[in-house]
C-alpha positions as CSV (number, residue, x, y, z in Angstrom):
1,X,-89.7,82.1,-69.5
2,X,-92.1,83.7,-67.7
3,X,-95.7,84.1,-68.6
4,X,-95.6,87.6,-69.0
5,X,-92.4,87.7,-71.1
6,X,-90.8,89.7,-69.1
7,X,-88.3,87.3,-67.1
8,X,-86.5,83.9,-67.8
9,X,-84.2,81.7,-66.2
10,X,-81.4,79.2,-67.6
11,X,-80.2,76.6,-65.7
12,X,-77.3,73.8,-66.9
13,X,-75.8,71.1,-64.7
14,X,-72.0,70.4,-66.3
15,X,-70.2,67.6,-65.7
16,X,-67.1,68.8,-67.8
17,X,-67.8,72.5,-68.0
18,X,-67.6,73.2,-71.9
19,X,-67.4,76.5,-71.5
20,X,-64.9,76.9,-69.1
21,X,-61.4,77.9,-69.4
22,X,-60.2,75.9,-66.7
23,X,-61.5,72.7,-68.2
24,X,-59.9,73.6,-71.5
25,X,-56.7,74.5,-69.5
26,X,-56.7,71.4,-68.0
27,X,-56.9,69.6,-71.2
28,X,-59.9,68.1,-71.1
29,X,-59.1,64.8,-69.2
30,X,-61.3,64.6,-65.9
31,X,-64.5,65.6,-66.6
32,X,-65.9,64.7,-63.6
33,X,-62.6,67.1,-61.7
34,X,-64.5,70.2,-63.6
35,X,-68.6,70.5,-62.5
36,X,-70.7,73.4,-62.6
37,X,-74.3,74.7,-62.0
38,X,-74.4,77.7,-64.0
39,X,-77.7,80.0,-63.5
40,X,-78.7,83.0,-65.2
41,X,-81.6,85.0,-64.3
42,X,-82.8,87.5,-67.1
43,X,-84.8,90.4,-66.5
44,X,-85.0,93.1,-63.9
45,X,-82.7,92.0,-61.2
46,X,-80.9,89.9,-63.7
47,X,-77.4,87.7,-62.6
48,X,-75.3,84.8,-63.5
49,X,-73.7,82.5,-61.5
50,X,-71.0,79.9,-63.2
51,X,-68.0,78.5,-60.4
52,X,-66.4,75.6,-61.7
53,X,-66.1,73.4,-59.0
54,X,-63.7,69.6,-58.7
55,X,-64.8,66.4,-58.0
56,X,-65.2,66.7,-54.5
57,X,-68.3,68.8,-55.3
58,X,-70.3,66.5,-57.6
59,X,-72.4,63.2,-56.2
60,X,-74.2,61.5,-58.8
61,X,-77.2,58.5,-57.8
62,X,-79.9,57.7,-60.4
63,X,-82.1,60.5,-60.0
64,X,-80.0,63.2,-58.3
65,X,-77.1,65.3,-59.4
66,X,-75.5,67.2,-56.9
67,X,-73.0,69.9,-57.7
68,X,-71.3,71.5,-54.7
69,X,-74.0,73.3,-52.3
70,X,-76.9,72.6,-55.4
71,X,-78.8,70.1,-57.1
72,X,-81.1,68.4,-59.5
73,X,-83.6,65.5,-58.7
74,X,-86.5,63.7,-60.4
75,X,-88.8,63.1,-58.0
76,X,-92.5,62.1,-58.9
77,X,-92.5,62.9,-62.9
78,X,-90.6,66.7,-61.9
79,X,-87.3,68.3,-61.9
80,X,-86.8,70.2,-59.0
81,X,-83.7,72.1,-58.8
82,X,-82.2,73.4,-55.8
83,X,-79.9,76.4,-56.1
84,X,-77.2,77.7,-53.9
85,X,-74.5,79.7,-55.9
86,X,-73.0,82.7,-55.3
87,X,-73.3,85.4,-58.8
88,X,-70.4,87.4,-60.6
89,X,-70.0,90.9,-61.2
90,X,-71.6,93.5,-61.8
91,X,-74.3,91.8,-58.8
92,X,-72.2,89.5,-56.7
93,X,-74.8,88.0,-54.0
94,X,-76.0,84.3,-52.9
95,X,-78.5,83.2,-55.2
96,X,-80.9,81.1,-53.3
97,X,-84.3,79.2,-54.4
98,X,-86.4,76.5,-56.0
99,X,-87.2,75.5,-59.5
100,X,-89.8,72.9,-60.1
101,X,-90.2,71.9,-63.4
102,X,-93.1,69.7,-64.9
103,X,-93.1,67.8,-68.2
104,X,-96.0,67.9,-70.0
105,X,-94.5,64.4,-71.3
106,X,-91.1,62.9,-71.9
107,X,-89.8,62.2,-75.0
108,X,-87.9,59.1,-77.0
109,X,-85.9,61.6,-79.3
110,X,-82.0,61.4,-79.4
111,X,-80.6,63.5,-82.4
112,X,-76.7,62.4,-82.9
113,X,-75.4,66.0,-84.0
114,X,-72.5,64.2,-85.9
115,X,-72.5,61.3,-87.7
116,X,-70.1,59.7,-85.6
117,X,-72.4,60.0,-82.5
118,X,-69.5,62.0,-80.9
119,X,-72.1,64.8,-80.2
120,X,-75.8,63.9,-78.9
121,X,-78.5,66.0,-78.2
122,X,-81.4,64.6,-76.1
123,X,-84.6,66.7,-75.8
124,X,-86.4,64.9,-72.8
125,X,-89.0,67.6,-72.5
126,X,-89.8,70.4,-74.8
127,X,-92.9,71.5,-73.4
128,X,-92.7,72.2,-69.6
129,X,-94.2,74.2,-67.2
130,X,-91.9,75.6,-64.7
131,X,-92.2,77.4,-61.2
132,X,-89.7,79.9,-60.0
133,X,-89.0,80.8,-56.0
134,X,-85.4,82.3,-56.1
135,X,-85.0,84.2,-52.6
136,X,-84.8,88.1,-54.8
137,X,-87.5,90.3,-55.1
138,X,-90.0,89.9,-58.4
139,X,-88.7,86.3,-58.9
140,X,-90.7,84.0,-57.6
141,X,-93.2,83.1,-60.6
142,X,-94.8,80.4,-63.0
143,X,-93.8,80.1,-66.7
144,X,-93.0,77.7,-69.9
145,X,-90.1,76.0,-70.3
146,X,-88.0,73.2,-71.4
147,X,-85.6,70.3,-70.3
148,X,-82.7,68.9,-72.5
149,X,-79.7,67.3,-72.5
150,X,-76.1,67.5,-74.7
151,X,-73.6,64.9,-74.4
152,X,-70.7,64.5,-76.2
153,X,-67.1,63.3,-76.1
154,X,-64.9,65.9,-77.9
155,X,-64.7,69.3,-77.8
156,X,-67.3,71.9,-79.5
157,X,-64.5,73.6,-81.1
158,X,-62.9,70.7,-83.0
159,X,-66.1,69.4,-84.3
160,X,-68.4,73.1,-85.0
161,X,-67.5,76.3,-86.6
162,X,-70.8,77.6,-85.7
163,X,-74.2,76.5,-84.2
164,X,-77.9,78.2,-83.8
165,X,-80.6,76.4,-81.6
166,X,-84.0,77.2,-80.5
167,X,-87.2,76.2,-79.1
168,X,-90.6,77.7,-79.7
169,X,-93.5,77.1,-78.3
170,X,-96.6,76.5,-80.5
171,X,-100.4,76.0,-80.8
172,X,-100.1,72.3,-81.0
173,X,-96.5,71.9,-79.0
174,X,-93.1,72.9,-79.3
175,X,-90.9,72.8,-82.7
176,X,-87.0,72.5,-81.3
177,X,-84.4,73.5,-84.3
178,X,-80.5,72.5,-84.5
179,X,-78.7,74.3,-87.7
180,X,-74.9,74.1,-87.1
181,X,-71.8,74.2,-89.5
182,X,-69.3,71.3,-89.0
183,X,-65.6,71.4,-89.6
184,X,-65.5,69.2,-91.8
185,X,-67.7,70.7,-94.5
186,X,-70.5,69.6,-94.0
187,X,-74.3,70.8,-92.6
188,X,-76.9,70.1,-90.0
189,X,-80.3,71.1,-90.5
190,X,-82.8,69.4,-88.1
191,X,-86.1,71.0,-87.1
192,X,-88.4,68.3,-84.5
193,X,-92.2,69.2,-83.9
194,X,-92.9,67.9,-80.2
195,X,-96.6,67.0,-79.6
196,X,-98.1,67.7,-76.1
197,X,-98.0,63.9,-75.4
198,X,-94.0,63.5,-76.2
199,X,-94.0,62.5,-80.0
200,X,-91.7,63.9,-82.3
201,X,-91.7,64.0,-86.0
202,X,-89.3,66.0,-88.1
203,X,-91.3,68.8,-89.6
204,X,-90.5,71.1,-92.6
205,X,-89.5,74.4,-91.1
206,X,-89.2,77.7,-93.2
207,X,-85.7,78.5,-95.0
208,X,-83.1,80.2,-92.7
209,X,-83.5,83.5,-92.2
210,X,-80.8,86.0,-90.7
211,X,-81.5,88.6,-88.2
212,X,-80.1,91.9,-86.1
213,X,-76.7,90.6,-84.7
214,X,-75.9,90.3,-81.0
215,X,-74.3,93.4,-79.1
216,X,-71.0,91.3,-79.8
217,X,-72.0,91.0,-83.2
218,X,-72.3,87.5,-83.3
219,X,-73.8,86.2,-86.6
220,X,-78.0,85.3,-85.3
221,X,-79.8,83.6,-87.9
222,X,-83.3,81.3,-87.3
223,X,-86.5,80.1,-89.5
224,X,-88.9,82.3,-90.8
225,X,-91.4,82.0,-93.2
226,X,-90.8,84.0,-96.5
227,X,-90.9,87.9,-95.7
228,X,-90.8,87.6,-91.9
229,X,-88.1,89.0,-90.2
230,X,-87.1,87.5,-86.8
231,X,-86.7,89.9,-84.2
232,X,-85.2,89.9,-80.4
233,X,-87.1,90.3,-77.6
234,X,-85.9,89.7,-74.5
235,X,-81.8,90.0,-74.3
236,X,-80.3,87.5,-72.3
237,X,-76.9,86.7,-72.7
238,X,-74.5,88.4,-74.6
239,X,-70.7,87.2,-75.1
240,X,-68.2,87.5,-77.6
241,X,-68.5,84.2,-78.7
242,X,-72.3,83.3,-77.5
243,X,-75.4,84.8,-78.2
244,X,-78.9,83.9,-75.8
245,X,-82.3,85.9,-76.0
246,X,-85.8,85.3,-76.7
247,X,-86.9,85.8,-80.2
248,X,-89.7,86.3,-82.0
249,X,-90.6,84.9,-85.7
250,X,-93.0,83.3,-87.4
251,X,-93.3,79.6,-88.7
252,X,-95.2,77.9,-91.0
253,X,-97.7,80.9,-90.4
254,X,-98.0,80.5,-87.1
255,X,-96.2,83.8,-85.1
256,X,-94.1,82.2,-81.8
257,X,-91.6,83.0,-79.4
258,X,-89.4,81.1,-78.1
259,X,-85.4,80.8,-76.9
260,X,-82.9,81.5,-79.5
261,X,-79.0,80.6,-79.2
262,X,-75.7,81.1,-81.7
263,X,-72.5,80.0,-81.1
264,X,-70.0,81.2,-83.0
265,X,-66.9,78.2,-82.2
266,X,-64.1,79.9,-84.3
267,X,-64.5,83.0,-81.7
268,X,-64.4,80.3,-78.7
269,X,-61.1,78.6,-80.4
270,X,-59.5,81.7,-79.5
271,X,-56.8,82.3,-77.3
272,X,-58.1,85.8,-76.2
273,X,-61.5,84.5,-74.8
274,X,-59.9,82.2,-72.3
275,X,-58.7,84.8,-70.0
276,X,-61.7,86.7,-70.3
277,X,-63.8,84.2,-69.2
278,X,-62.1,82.9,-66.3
279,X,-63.3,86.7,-64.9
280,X,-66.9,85.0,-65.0
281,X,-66.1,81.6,-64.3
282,X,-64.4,81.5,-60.9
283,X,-62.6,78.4,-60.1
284,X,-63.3,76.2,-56.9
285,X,-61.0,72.8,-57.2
286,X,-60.9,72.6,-53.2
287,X,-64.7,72.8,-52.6
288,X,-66.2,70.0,-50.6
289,X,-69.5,69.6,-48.6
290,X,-68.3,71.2,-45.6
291,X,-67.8,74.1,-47.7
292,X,-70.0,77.3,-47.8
293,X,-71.4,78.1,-52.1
């Protein structure tokens, strides 16, 4: 997010696109055959750009990840992501730029988000500062941010009915919290308080508290100490089965804001959302580097 509030960005590299139809279509069996850079860009100027590309496009080495005409390197203690992507409707243009983003410190955590260690989510670095120069006036700019990673080896769907995450920003750090609803019956409730110098404890975080649903009306629920009622801030994005905006509560009486996602996985298990998606997640399986974005 920016400093001023007003603009954010969300970047994730897919190797196996989760979210998109194609992958699922395909059945799942060639990760490496469905790649993506998805980018959004949230405030005034706002787009989104999600083509999932095959294996031709992706290049992998030990600090670089390379999907189609952009990529992601670590390259003295910073993530600096290259973007070259072409966004969907309603604003279909190239989307061009930088993003450098700096640790504060790197973290040992690795949170298995079932007990079979099918699902894994691996916060490297909750408290980041990041630098935005995307070729689109008002977007070049500095902000906070954060770097994480999922991995996992079945699909959302099968394993989740439903999921919230988010990441605040505090005094002393970042607090990072994983609530999600499992098939089977059973509950996660993790929340991790992330010092400035990478440790993490698990911290006591205030009961969950619902909130204003998403334009979709997807069920939005985060912490909130007793009496405080969370509140959106910043939209971002808005599906039928996926909710992202920035949201303001308060915790352990300390007021933050911070990125706020629900995913509702019984609406993804539909057949109806497929098709719909495939509108915003354009398929590329002949792409190579010869290629234009």
């Amino acid at each position: 997010m920016s400093d001023d509030g007003t603009r954010a960005i969300s970047i994730i590299g897919f190797i196996g696109s989760v979210f998109s139809p194609w992958y699922a279509w395909s059945g799942r069996g060639a990760p490496e055959n469905h790649v993506c850079l998805n980018v959004a860009t949230y405030g005034p100027g706002g787009r989104f750009a999600m083509t999932d590309r095959g294996r031709a496009a992706l290049r992998q080495s030990r600090d670089c990840l390379t999907i189609g005409p952009s990529s992601m390197r670590w390259q003295e203690g910073r993530l600096i992501i290259d973007i070259d992507e072409v966004s969907g409707p309603p604003i279909i243009s190239r989307m061009r730029g930088r993003v450098t983003l700096t640790p504060e410190a790197i973290t040992s955590v690795e949170l298995p988000l079932k007990a079979d260690g099918s699902h894994v989510w691996r916060p490297f670095a909750p408290s980041s500062s990041i630098d935005v120069a995307l070729e689109a006036p008002g977007w070049t700019w500095p902000g906070h941010g954060y770097f994480d990673a999922n991995f996992g080896t079945a699909a959302l769907e099968d394993d989740f009915s439903f999921w919230t995450w988010s990441r605040y920003p505090t005094a002393s750090g970042a607090t990072c919290i994983y609530d999600a609803a499992l098939r089977d019956g059973t509950e996660l409730n993790s929340a991790f308080h992330f010092g400035r110098d990478g440790a993490a404890k698990v911290t006591d975080a205030p009961p969950r508290t619902g909130f204003k649903r998403s334009l979709w009306q997807v069920k939005r629920e985060t912490r909130a100490d007793p009496g405080t009622v969370p509140r959106q801030v910043l939209p971002m994005l808005d599906a039928p089965f996926y909710s992202r905006s920035a949201v303001t509560t308060r915790l352990n009486c300390e007021t933050v804001t911070g990125v706020h996602e629900a995913l509702d996985l019984d609406r993804f298990a539909s057949r109806l959302v497929k098709p719909m998606l495939a509108c915003r997640v354009p398929r590329r399986a002949g792409w190579h580097f010869d290629s234009g974005p």
